[in-house]
N, C-alpha and C positions, 0 to 999 in steps of 0.2 A: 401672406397675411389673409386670414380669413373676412369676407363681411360681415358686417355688422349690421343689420336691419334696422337700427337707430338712429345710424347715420345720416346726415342731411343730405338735401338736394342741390344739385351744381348746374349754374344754367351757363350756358355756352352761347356765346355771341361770337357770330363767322359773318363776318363783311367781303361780301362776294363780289364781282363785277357788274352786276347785274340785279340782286339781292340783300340785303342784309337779312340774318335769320337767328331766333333766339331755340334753343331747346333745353328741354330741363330734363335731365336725368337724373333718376333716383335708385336709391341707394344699389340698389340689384344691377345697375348700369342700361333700366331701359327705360325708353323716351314717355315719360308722365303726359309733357305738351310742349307745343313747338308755335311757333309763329312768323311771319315774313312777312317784309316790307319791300316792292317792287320799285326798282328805279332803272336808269340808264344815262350811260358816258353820250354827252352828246359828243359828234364826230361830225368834224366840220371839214370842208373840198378840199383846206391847203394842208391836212392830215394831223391839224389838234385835235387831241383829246380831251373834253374837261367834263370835271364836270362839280357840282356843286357839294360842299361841306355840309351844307346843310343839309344833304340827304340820308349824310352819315349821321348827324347829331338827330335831326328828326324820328330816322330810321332806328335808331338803339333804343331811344327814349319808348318807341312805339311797339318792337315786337319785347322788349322788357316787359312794358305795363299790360299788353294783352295776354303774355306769358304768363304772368304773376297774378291776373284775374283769374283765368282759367286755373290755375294751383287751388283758389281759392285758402281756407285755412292751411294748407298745407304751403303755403308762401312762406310761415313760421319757420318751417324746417331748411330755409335756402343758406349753407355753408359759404358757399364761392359764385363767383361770376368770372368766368374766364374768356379771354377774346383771342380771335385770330382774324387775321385778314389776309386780302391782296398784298399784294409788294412794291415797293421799288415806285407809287408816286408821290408826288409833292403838295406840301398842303403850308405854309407860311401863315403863321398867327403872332400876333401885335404883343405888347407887353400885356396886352389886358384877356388875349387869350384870343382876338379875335381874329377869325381867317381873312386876309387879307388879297386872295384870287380866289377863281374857283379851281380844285386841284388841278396841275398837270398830269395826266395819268399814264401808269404804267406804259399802254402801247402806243403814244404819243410819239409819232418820231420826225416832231418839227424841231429839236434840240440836238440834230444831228449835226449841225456846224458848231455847236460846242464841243463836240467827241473831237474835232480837229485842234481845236485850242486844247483841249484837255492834252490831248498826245504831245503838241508843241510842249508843253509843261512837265510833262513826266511820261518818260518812256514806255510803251506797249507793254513790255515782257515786265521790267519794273513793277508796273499796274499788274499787270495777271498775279505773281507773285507774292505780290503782299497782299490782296481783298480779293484773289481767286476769282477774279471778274474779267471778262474782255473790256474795252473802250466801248460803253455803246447806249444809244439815248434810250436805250428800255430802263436804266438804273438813275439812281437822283442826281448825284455832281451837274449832270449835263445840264439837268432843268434847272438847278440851283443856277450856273452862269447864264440859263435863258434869260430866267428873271432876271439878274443883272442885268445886263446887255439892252433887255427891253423893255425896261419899266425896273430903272434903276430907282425913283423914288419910294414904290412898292418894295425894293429889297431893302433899301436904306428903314424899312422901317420896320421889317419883318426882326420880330426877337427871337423866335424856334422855327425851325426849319424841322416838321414833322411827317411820317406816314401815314396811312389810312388810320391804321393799328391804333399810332401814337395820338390821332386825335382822336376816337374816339375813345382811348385810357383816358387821354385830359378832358372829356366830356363828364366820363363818369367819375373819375379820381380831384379832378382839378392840377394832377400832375402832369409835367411833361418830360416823359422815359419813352425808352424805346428799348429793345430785348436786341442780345447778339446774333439772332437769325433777319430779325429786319434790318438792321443795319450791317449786315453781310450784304447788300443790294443796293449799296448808298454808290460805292465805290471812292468808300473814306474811309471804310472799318479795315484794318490789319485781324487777316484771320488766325495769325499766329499768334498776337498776345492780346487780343480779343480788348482791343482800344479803338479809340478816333486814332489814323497815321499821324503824326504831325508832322511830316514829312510834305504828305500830300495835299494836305491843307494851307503849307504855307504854300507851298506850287500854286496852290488854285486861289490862294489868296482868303480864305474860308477859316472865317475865327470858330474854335470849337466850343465859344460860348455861346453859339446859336444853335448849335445843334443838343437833341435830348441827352439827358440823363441814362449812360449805359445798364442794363439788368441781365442776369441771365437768364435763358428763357427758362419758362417754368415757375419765375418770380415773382409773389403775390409783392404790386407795386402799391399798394396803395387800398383805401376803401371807398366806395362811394360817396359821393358826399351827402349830405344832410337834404338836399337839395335836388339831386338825383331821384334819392329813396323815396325822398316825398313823391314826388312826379310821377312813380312807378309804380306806388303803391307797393313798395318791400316794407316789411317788419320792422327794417334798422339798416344800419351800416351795414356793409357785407363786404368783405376782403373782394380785389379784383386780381384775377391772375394773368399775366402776358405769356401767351401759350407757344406764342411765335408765330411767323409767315405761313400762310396757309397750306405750302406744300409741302414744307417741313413737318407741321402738324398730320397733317392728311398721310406721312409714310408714319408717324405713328399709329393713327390710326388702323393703316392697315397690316403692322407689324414687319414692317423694314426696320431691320434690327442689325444685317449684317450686309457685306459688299459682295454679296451673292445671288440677294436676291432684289429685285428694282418694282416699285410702284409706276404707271403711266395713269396721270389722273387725267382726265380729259374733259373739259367745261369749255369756257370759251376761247381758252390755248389749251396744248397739252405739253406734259410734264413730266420728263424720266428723272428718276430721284433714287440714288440708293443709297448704304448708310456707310461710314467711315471711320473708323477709329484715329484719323489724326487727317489734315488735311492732304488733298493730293491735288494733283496738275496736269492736262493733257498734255502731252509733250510736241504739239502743234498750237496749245492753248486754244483750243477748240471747244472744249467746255466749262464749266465752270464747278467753283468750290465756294459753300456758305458753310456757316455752320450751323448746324442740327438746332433742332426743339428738342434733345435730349442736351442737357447737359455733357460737356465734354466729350460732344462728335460731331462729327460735320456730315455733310451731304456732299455726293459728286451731283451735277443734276443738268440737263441738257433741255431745253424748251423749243417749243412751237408759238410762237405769237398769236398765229389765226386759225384756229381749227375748228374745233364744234360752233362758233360763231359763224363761219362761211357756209356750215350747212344751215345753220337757224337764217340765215342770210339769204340765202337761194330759197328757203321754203318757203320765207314771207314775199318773196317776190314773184314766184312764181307756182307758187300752191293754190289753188280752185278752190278749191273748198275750204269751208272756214266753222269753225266751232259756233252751234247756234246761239251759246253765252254771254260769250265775251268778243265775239268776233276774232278774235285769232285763227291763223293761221293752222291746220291740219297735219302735222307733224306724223300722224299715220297713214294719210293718204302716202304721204310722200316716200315713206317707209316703207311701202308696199308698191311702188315705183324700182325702189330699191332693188329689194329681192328678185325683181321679174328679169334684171340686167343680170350677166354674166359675170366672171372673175375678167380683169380687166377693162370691164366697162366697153367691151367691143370696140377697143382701140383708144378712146378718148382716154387724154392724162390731164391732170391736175394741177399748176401747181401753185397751193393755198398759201401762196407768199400775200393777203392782202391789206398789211400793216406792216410791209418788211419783212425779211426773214432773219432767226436768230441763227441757236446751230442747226444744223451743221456750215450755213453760208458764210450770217455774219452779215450782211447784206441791209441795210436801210432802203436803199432804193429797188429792190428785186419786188416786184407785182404780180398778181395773179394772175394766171393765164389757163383759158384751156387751150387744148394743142390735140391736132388731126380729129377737127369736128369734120363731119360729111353731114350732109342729106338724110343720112340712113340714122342717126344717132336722135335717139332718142332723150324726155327730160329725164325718165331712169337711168340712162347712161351717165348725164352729167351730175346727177345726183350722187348716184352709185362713184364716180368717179372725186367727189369731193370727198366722200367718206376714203377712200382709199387712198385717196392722197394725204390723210390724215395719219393712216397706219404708214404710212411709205417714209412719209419726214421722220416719224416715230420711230420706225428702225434705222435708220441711218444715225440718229443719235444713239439706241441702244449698241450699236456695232463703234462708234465712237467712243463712248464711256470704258467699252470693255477693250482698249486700246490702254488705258491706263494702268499700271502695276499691277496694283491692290485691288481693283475692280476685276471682278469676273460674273458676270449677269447670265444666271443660269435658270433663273424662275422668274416668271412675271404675274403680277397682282395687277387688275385693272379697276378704278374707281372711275364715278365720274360722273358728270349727265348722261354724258352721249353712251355711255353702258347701258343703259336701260334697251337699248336695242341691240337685240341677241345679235343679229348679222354683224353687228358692227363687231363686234367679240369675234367672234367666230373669222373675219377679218383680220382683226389683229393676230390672232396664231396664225393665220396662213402667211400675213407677210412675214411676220418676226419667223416665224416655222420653227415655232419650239412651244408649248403649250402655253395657255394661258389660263389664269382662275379669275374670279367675279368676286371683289373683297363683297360679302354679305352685307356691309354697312354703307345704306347712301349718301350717308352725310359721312366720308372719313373725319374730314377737318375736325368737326364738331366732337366726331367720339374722340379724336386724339388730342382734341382742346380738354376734352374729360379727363381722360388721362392722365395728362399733364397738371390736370389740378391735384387730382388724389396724390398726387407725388409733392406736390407745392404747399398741400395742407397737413404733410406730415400723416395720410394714412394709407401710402405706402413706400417703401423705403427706395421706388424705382419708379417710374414709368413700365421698365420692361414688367418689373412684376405686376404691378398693376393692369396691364394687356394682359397676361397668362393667366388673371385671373377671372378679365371682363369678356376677354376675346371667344367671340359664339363658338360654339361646336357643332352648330349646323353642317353641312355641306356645300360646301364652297362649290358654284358654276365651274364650269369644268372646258374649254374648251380645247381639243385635238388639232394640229393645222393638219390639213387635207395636199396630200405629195402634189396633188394636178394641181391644185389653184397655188403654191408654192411654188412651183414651174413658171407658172404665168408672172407670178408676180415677181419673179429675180428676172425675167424678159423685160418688164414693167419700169423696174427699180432703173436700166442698165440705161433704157432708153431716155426715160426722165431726166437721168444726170445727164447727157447728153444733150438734153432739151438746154436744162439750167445753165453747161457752160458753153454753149453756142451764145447762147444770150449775152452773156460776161463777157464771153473773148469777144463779143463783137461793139459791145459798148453799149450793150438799150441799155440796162438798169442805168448806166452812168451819164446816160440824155436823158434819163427820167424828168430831174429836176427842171432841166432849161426847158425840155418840152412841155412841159405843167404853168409855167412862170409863162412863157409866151401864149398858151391860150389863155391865160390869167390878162395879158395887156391886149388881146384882141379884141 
């Protein structure tokens, strides 16, 4: 289907970890104007995550209205409002709509002794089977029986049990839904008939009249309210679309379309994602299955909990130089620390387990470590060494996925923050050792939020076609892996596993806890 030059403008709302950001694209599918609202998960010693609702409601209300200034008259022309976010935390609001904690968030993993009740309750392989999920406190049920357990009066009063997503839909909608790609991350949704289990809910005891209203992704749920628009300064009403989980979004974006070829977005986790025409299963249950922001497919998809955050990590801690602005932190000094170290980092390894790790461990209590620091090692080494432990967890879940049937990962697309740095590219094909490309769009989520609307507003009859029609023709970044630093890095890979199961066979991550809890009573 052709463009139409008359067509409205779509603004795109992507609730990040870190960010909330609005963009508006018009009709030709390029960015008019964008805006962002900066926040942060507080992260507290005994390994909560929260962080407050109100940054979410604040933050929408804020990069909307500064959007919809800047449009000026052309605010007239705004068709849709589509959202995407984060995954998989908890946000509990009152009969009256109001949040009632501040969320539990995604990498939160003080809800790991629920994963033990959860298991007593309904068997492992059971659970994997029907919501394509392992048992593990990254997904909602756990923090659902938190609350219980620990502030039973807070859950006694909670009436919807929602996502990032889901609350800020019922910010601007007044509704509360949720789409079948965020609720693939509850570890309540059956991926096969695309419902709440009611199996598993009675196991866990969980009435599914607290949880949202099911949609498919892509489903304009609702419009803004009377109340919203006003605030925002929009025109009028405006359709809201639920575009889905952000990395479901983000592989449309960058056009995963079939189980050949895999997206690795990389922000403050990283994320392999490829696409699926019916659900599948590792046959070790090693990774996971949601279902797709396209209508009727799913995603296989394998994650890192901590990665570009443990390099944004080390450079606030230990970067010198600081931008004369704002005072932050100099993310190019350190960059150029980088480059100066070798392939392998001159011995030093990585491993960015610093909020647990998912796959390939599985691991709650696995911590970061570096390993065979000397005298001689430099902060380009350890630096250089956090990046590369980034690509290293990254291929081990690529070599995992493509363990499965129907998967076979022969190209790889990278998005992400941590892209903006070539080396780091140029990393990733040498570990994975198969080439890699630079999706040209920074913001995938957002463009695949876009997408996903022109498909929900009826003017195009697909997502897919609507990418063949939006998707640049630029020249995609190109990157070759290099046989020597390929070398180095399957020496690299062999030694690292060796690291991680010494550790396991010997019992540290499993004295994690009581060792943490006795400096806690010293």
């Amino acid at each position: 289907m052709a463009r139409n030059t008359s067509e409205g403008i779509i603004l795109t709302i992507d609730v990040g970890t870190s960010s909330i950001r609005c963009l508006a694209f018009g009709p030709d599918g390029g960015i008019l104007e964008s805006s962002s609202f900066d926040y942060a998960p507080v992260y507290h010693t005994n390994g909560q995550v929260r962080q407050s609702p109100a940054d979410w409601k604040k933050g929408a209300a804020d990069v909307v209205s500064r959007t919809v200034h800047a449009l000026g008259e052309k605010k007239r022309g705004i068709a849709a409002v589509a959202l995407t976010s984060q995954r998989a935390s908890l946000i509990s609001i009152d009969r009256d709509g109001i949040p009632l904690h501040d969320a539990i968030m995604w990498h939160d993993k003080t809800t790991s002794p629920q994963c033990a009740e959860i298991a007593e309750r309904v068997d492992m392989e059971k659970m994997y089977h029907k919501t394509g999920l392992r048992i593990d406190s990254y997904f909602t049920a756990p923090k659902i029986l938190w609350l219980r357990k620990h502030f039973p009066d807070l859950y006694a009063r909670a009436d919807t049990f929602l996502g990032v997503q889901d609350y800020v839909a019922y910010t601007l909608t007044g509704r509360r839904v949720t789409d079948y790609s965020q609720a693939s991350r509850t570890l309540l949704f059956n991926i096969w008939d695309q419902c709440w289990d009611g199996e598993i809910l009675d196991a866990l005891g969980i009435e599914a009249g607290r949880l949202p209203e099911l949609l498919m992704p892509g489903t304009i749920c609702g419009s803004t309210t009377s109340e919203f628009s006003e605030l925002t300064g929009m025109a009028g009403r405006v359709p809201v679309v639920l575009a889905g989980g952000d990395q479901q979004v983000a592989a449309i974006g960058m056009g995963i379309f079939d189980q050949h070829t895999a997206e690795v977005n990389t922000g403050t986790g990283s994320f392999v994602i490829t696409l699926t025409d019916e659900p599948v299963v590792h046959p070790r249950m090693k990774t996971l299955c949601s279902y797709s922001a396209v209508p009727g497919r799913w995603v296989a998809e394998a994650g890192v909990l901590t990665s570009g955050i443990v390099y944004k990590w080390f450079t606030e801690q230990f970067a010198h130089e600081k931008h004369e602005q704002d005072g932050s932190r100099d993310f190019h000094s350190m960059d150029k620390l980088v480059a100066a170290s070798p392939a392998g980092s001159n011995g030093l390894i990585t491993l960015p387990h610093f909020k647990g790790a998912a796959a390939p461990f599985w691991n709650p209590n696995a911590r970061g470590i570096f390993f065979n620091v000397t005298l001689a090692h430099t902060k380009g080494d350890f630096a250089r060494s956090i990046i590369e432990s980034i690509a290293l967890e990254v291929a081990c879940n690529i070599k995992l996925l493509n363990e499965i049937d129907r998967v076979n990962i022969e190209n790889i697309i990278v998005a992400g923050g941590m892209t903006s740095f070539g080396l780091f590219n140029q990393i990733q094909a040498d570990v994975y050792n198969m080439p890699v490309r630079k999706d040209p769009h920074t913001e995938a989520s957002s463009f695949g939020a876009f997408l996903s609307t022109l498909a929900a507003i009826e003017r195009y009859t697909s997502v897919f076609s609507a990418y063949q029609d939006f998707s640049k023709n630029g020249p995609l970044e190109k990157y070759t892996p290099d046989p020597a630093a390929a070398d180095i890095y399957r020496t690299v890979t062999a030694q690292r596993t060796d690291l991680y199961n010494a550790m396991e066979a010997g019992g540290m991550y499993d004295s994690i806890p009581s060792f943490e809890k006795k400096l806690r009573l010293l």
